[in-house]
C-alpha positions as CSV (number, residue, x, y, z in Angstrom):
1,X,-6.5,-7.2,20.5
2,X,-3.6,-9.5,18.7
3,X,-4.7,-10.6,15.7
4,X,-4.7,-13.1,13.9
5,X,-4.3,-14.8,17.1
6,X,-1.5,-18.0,17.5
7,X,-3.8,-21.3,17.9
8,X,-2.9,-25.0,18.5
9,X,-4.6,-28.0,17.9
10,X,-5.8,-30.7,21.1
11,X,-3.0,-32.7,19.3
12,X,-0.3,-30.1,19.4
13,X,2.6,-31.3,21.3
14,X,4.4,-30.1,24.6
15,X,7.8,-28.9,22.9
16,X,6.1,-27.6,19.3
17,X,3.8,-25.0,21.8
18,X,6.5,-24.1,23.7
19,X,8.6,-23.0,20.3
20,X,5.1,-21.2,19.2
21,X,5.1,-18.7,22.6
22,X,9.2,-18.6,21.6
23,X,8.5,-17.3,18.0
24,X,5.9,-15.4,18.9
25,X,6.8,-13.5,22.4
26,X,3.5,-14.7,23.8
27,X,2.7,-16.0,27.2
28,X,-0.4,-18.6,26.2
29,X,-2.2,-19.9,22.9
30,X,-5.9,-20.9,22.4
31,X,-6.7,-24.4,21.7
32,X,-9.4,-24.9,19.5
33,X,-11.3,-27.7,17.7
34,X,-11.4,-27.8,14.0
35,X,-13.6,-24.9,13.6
36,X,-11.8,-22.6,15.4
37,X,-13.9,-22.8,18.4
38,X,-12.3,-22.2,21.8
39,X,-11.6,-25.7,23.5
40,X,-9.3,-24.1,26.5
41,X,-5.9,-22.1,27.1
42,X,-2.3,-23.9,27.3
43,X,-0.1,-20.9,29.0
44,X,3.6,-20.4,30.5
45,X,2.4,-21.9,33.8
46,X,1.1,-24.9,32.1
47,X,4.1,-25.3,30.7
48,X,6.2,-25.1,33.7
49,X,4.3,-27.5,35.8
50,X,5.3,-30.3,33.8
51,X,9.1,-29.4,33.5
52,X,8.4,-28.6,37.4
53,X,7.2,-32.0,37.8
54,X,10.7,-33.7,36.3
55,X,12.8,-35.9,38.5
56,X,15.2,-33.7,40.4
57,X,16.8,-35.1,43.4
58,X,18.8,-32.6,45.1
59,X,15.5,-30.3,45.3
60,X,13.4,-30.3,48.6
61,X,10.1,-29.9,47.7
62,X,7.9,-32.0,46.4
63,X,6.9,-32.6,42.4
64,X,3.4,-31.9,41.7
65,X,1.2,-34.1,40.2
66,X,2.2,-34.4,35.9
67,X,-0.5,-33.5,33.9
68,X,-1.9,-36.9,32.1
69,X,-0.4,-37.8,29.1
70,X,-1.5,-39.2,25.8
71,X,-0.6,-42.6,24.3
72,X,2.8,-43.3,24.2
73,X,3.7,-40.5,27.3
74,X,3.2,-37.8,25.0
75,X,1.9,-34.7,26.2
76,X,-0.6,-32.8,24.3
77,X,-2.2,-29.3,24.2
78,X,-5.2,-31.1,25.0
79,X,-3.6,-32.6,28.2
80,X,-1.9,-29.2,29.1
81,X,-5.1,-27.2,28.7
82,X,-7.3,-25.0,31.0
83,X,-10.7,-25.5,30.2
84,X,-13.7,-24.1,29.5
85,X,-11.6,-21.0,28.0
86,X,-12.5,-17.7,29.6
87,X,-13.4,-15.5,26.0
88,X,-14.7,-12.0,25.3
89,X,-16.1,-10.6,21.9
90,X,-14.4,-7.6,19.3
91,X,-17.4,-5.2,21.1
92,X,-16.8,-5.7,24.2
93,X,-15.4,-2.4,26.1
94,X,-11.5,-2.3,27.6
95,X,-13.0,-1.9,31.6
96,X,-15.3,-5.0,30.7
97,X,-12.5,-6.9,29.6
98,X,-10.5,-6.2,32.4
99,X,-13.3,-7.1,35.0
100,X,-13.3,-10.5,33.0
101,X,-9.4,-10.8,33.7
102,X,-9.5,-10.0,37.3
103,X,-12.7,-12.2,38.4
104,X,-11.7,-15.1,36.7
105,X,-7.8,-14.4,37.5
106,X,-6.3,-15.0,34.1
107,X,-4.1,-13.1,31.8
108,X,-5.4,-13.0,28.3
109,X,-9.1,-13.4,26.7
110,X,-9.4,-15.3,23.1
111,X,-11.6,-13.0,21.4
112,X,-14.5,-14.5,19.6
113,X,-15.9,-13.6,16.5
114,X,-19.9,-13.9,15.8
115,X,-19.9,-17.4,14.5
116,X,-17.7,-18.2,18.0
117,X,-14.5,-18.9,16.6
118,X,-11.2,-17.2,17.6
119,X,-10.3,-14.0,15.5
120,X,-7.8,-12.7,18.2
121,X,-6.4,-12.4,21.5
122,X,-6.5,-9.2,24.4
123,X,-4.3,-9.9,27.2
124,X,-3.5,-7.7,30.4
125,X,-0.4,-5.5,28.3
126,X,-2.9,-4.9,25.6
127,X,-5.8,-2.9,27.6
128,X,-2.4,-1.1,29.6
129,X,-2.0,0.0,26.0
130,X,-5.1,2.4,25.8
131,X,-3.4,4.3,28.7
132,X,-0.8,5.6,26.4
133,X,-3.3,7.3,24.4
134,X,-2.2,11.0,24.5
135,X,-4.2,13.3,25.1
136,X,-5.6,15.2,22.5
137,X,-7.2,12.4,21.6
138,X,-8.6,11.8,24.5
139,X,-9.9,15.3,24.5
140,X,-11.0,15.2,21.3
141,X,-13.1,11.9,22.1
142,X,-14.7,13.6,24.6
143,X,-15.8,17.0,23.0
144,X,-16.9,15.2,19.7
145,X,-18.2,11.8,20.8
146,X,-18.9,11.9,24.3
147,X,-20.6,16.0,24.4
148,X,-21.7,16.2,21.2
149,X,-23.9,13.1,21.6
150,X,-25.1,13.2,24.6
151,X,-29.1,15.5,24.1
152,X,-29.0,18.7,25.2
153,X,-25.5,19.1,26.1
154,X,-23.6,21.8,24.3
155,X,-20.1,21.0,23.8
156,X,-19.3,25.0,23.6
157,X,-20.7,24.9,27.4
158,X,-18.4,22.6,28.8
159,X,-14.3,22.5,29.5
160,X,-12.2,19.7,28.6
161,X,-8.8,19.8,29.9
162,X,-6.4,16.6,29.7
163,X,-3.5,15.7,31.3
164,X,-1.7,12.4,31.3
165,X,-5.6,10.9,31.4
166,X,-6.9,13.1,33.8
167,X,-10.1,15.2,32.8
168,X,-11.2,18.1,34.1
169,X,-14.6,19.1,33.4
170,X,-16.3,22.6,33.8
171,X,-18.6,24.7,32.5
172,X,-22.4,24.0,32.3
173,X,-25.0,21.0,31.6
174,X,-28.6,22.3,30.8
175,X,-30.1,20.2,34.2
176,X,-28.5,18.9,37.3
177,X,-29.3,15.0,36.1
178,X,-27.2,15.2,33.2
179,X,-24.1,15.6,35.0
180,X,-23.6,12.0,36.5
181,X,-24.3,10.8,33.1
182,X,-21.4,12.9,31.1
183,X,-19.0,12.1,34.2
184,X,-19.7,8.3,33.7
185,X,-19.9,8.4,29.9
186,X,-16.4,9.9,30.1
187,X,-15.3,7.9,32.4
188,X,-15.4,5.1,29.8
189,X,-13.7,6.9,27.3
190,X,-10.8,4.6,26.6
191,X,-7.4,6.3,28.4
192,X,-9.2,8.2,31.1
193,X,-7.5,7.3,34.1
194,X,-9.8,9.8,36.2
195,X,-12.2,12.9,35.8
196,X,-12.4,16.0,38.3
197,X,-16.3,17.0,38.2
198,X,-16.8,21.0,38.5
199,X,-19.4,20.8,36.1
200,X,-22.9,23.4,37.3
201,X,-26.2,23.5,35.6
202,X,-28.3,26.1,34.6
203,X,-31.7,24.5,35.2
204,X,-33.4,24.3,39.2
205,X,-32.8,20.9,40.7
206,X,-35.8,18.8,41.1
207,X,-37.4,19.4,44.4
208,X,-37.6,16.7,47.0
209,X,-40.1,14.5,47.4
210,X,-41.8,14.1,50.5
């Protein structure tokens, strides 16, 4: 995540948010009440339907609908706003993230610390990011965190080869039903793009039942 992330105020106005995403190459800010607690998200597209919604006569569509306006016409973060924001927490995982981007079709989660309030932002460029882990790190992630955690797995028993995020896994597990569970836990190993299974196991599968 970005952090600390850029917030505005309900108050903040139309022209002062759009110089904040200027100065700060953002695409959206939080807005949050007075402590700090998400309120909703003001983004570029926000933005552009009220300058879409100016008086242009030579255009042929229609103008949508302005937002509503405070007193006086002006226009506020609090008018501008989607609401309830969409927000994830610091220990949420980089797959669980994106999940929350793609069901609820937005671009960037304010990230909540535990008292609720917004420490930071994650948007759609920042879990890209873990891609360009390289891959000895990756590797190494695996072997030492992944292997050497999981009981009765002996990371001396088992390959790990990575290229550009792909893992390759051979060698042996001690029994057949720890394999899905090192291919998933590696699977969510931040970076992994994919992982080829030819993983065997030196203990008898269980015999079916009935």
């Amino acid at each position: 995540m970005t952090s600390p992330a850029v917030l505005v105020a309900p108050e903040t106005g139309f022209r002062e948010i759009v110089a904040l995403l200027a100065e700060y190459d953002i695409t959206g800010v939080p807005v949050v009440d007075e402590d700090g607690r998400p309120l909703g998200i003001v983004s570029e597209a926000d933005l552009l339907l009220t300058l879409a919604a100016q008086e242009d006569p030579g255009s042929l569509l229609p103008a949508p609908e302005l937002p509503r306006s405070g007193p006086g016409g002006a226009v506020t973060a609090a008018d501008l706003m989607t609401g309830p924001a969409v927000c994830t927490t610091p220990g949420t995982s980089v797959v669980a993230a994106a999940r929350l981007m793609s069901r609820h079709a937005v671009k960037r989660l304010p990230v909540l610390d535990a008292e609720g309030r917004v420490s930071g932002m994650v948007s759609r460029g920042d879990l890209l990011r873990v891609f360009l882990r390289e891959d000895r790190v990756i590797r190494r992630e695996i072997v030492e965190e992944v292997l050497g955690r999981v009981e009765g797995v002996s990371p001396a028993e088992v390959g790990v080869e990575v290229d550009q995020g792909r893992v390759v896994l051979s060698g042996t597990v001690p029994e057949p039903y720890l394999v899905p569970i090192v291919l998933n836990l590696c699977r969510s190993v931040d970076g992994v793009v994919s992982v080829t299974d030819r993983l065997g196991s030196t203990g008898a599968a269980p015999a079916p039942v009935g």
